[in-house]
SERO-725403 format. One record per atom (N, C-alpha, C): residue in one letter; x, y, z. Coordinates in steps of 0.2 Angstrom, whole numbers, padded with zeros to 4 digits, always signed. Atoms other than C-alpha are relative to their C-alpha. Layout:
% SERO-725403
aXYZ
...
% end
This chain:
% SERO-725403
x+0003-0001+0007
x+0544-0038+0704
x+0003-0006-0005
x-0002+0006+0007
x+0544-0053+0690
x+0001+0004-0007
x-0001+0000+0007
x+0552-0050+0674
x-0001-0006-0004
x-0002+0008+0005
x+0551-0062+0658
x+0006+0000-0001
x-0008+0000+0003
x+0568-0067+0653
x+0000-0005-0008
x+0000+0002+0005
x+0567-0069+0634
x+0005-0007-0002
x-0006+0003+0001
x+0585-0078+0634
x-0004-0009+0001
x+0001+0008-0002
x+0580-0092+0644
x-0005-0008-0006
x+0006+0003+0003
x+0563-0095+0635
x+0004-0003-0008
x-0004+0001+0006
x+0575-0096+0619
x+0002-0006-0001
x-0005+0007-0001
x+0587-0109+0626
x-0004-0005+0002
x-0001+0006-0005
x+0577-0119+0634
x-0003-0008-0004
x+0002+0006+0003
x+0576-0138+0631
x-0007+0001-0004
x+0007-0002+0005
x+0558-0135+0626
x+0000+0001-0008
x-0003-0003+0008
x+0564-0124+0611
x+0003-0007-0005
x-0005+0008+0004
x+0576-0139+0605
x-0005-0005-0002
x+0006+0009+0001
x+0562-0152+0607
x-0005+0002-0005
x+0006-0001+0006
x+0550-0143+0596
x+0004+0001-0006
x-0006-0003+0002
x+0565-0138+0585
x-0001-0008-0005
x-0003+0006+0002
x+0569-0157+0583
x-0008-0005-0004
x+0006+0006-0002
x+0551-0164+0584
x-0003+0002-0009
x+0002-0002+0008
x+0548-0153+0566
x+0004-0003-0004
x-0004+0001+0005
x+0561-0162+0556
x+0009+0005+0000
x-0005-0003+0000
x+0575-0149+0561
x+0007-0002+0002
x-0010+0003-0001
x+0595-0155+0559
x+0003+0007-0003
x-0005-0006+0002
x+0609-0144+0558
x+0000-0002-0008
x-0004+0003+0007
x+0616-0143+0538
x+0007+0000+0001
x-0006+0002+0000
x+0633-0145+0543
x+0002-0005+0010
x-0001+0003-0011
x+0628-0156+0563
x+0002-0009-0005
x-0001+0006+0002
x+0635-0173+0561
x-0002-0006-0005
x+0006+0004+0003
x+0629-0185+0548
x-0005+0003-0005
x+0006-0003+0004
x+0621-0172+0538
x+0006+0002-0008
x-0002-0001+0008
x+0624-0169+0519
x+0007+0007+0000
x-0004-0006-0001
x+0633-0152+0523
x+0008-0004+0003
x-0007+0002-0001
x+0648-0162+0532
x+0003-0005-0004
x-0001+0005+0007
x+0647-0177+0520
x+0001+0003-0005
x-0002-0001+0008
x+0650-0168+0507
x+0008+0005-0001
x-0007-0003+0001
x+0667-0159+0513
x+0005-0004-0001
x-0005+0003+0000
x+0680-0162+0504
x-0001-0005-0005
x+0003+0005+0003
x+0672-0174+0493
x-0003+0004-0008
x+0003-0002+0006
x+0666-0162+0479
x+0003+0003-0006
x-0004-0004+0004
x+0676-0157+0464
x-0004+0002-0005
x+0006-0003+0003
x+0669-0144+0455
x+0003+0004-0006
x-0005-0001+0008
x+0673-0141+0437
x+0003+0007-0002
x-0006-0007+0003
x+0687-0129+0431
x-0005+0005-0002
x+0002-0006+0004
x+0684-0112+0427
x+0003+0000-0005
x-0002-0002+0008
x+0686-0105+0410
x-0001+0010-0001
x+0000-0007+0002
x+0682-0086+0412
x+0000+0004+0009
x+0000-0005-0007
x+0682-0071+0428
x-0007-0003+0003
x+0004+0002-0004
x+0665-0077+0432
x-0001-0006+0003
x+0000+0005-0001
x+0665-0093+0433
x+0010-0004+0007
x-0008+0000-0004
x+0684-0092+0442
x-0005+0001+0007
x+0006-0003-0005
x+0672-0082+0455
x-0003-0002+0004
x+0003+0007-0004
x+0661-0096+0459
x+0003-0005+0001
x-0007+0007+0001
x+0672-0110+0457
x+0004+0002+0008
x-0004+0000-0007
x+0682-0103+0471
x-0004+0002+0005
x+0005-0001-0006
x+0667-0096+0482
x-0001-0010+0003
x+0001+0006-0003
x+0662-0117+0481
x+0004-0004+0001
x-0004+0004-0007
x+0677-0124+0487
x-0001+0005+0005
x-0001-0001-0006
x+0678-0112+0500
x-0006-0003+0005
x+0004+0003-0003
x+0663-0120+0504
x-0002-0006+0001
x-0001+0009-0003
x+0664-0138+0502
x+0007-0002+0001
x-0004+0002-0002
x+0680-0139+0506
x+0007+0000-0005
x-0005+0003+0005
x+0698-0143+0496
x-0003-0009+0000
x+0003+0007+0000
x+0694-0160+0489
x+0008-0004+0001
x-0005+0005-0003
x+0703-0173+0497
x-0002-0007-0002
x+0004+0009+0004
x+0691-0189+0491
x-0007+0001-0003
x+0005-0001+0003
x+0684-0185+0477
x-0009-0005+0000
x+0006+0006+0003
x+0666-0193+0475
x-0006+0003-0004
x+0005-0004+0005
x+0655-0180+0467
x+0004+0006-0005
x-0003-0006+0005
x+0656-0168+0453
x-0006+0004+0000
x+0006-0004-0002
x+0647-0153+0454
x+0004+0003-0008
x+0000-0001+0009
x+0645-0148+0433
x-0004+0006+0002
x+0004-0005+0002
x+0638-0128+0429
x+0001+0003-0006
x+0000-0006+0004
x+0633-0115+0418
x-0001+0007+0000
x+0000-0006-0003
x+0633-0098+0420
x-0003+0006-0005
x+0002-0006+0003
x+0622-0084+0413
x+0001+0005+0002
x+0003-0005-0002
x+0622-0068+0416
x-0002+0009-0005
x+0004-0007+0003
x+0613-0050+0408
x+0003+0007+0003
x+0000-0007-0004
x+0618-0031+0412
x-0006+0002-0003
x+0003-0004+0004
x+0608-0019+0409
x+0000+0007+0003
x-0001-0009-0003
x+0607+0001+0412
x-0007+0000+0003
x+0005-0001-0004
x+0594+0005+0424
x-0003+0009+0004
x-0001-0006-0001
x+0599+0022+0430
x+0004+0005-0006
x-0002-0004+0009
x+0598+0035+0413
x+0000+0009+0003
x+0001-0010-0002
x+0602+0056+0418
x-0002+0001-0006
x+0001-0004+0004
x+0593+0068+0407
x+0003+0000-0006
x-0004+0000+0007
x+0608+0068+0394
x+0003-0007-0001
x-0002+0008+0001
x+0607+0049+0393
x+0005-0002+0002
x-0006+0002-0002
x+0621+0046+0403
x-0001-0004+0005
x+0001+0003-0005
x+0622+0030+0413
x+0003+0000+0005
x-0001-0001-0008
x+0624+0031+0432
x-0001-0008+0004
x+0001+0006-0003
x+0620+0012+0437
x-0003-0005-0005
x+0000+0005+0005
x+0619-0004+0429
x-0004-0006+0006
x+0003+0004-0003
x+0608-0019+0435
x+0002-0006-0004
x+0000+0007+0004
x+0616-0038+0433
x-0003-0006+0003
x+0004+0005-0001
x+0607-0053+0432
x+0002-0004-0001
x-0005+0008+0002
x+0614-0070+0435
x-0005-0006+0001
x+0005+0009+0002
x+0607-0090+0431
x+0005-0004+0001
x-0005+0006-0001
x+0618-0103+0437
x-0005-0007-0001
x+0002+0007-0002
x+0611-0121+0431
x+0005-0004+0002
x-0006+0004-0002
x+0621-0134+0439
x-0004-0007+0003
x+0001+0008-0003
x+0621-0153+0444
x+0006-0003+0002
x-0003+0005-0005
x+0628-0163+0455
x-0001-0008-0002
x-0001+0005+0004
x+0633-0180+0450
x+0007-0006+0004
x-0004+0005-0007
x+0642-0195+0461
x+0004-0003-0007
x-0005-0002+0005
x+0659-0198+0451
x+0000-0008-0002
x+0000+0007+0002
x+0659-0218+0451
x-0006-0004-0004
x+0005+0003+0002
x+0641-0221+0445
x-0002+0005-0006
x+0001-0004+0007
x+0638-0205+0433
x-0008+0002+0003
x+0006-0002-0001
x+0621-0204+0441
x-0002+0009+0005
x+0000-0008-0002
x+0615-0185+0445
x-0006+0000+0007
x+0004+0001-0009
x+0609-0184+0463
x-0004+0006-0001
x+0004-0004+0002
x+0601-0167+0459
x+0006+0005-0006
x-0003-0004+0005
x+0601-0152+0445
x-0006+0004+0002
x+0008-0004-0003
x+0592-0137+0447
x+0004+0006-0005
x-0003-0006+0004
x+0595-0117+0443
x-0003+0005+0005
x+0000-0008-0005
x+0598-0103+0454
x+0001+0006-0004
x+0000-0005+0005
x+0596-0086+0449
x-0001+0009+0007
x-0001-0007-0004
x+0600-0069+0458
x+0002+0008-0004
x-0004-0005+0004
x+0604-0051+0454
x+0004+0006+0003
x-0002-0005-0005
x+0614-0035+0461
x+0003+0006-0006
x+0000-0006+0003
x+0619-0019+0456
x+0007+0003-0001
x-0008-0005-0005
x+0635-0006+0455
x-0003+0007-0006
x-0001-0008+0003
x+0635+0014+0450
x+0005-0001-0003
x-0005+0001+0005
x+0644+0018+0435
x+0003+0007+0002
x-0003-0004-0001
x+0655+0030+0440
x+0006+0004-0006
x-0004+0001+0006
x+0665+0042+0428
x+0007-0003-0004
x-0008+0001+0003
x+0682+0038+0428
x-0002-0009-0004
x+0002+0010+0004
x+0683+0020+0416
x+0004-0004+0007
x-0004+0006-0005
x+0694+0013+0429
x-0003-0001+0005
x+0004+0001-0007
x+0681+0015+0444
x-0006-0003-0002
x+0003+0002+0005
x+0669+0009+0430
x+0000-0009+0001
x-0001+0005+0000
x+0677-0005+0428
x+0001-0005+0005
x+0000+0001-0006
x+0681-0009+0447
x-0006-0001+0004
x+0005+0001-0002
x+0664-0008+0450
x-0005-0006-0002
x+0002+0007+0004
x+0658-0020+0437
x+0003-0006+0003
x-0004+0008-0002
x+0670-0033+0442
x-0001-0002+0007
x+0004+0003-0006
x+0664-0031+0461
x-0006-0003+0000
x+0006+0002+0001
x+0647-0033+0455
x+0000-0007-0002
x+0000+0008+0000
x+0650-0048+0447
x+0003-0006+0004
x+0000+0006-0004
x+0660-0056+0459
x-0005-0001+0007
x+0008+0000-0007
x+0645-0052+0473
x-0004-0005-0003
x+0006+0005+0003
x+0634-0060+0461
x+0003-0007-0002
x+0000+0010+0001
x+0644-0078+0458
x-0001-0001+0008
x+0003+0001-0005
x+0643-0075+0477
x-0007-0002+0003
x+0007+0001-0003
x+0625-0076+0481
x+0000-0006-0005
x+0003+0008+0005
x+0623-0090+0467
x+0003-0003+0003
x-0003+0006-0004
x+0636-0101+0475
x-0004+0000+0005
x+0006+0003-0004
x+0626-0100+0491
x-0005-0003+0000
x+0005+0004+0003
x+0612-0104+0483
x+0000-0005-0004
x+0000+0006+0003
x+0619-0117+0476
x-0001-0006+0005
x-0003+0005-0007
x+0626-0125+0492
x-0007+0001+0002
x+0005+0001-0005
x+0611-0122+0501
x-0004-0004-0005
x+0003+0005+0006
x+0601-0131+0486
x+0001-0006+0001
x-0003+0007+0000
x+0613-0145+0487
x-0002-0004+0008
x+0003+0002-0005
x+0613-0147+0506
x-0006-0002+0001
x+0008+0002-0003
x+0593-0148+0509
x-0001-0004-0006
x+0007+0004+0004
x+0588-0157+0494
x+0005-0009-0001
x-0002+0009+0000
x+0602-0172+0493
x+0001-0002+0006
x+0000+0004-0007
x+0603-0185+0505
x+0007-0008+0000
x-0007+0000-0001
x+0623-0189+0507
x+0002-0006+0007
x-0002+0006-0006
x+0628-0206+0518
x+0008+0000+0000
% end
C-alpha cells in the first residue's frame, strides 16, 4: 500500500527552487537588509512608558548598536476608548489604538531610506480593583508598542535595500 508523504513533498529541492525562482530570500539569510541592519540602527530615545516600550521591543530587534549607521526617528499615537458599557454604565473593557510614523535615515548623509505609518490595536477588561485596572492598561499598551515595533521592522526589512 502507497502512502503520500507530505514532509517530503515540503522539503523537497523542488519546494526551494520555486521558492527561489519567485524572488524569495530569507529577511535575516546572509546579505539581506534584516542582518545588515544588526547593530547598525540607533533608535531615538524614549521620552514616555510608551515610547520606552518600543524603543526597547526595537533594539531587541535590531540588535545593541555597535556601528551606528542609521537612525530610526518616531512618533507615537495612540487613542482608548470604552467599548464594553453594562447596563449601569460601568466600563468592563477598553479598546486602544495605536499609529506609529517613523523613518529611517542613514546617519552620514541625512537621506531617509524610508518613512511610512504602522497602525494596530488590542484590548484589555477593566477590572474592579484600580490596581488590576491599571495592570491591565499598562499590559495593553506594552502588547501594542509590540505589534507596532514588528510592523515596523518588517516594514523596514522588505522595503529597504541595506549593502
Amino acid at each position: 500500500m502507497s502512502s503520500f508523504d507530505r514532509r517530503k513533498f515540503l522539503i523537497s529541492s523542488a519546494t526551494f527552487g520555486a521558492l527561489a525562482g519567485c524572488g524569495f530570500t530569507p529577511a535575516y539569510g546572509p546579505g539581506s537588509a534584516g542582518s545588515n541592519l544588526r547593530g547598525r540602527v540607533e533608535i531615538a530615545a524614549p521620552d514616555d512608558r510608551e515610547s520606552y516600550a518600543l524603543a526597547n521591543h526595537l533594539k531587541l530587534s535590531f540588535g545593541e548598536v555597535t556601528n551606528p549607521a542609521y537612525r530610526l526617528s518616531y512618533e507615537i499615537d495612540t487613542v482608548e476608548r470604552a467599548v464594553g458599557i453594562t447596563r449601569d454604565e460601568e466600563i468592563t473593557r477598553y479598546h486602544v489604538e495605536g499609529e506609529v510614523t517613523f523613518a529611517l535615515t542613514e546617519t552620514a548623509t541625512g537621506r531617509t531610506l524610508t518613512s511610512d505609518t504602522v497602525e494596530s490595536f488590542t484590548s484589555y477588561s477593566a477590572p474592579n480593583s484600580p490596581v488590576d485596572r491599571l495592570t491591565a492598561s499598562r499590559d495593553a499598551y506594552e502588547r501594542l508598542m509590540v505589534i507596532l515595533g514588528d510592523k515596523i521592522v518588517d516594514q523596514i526589512i522588505t522595503t529597504v535595500e541595506i549593502v
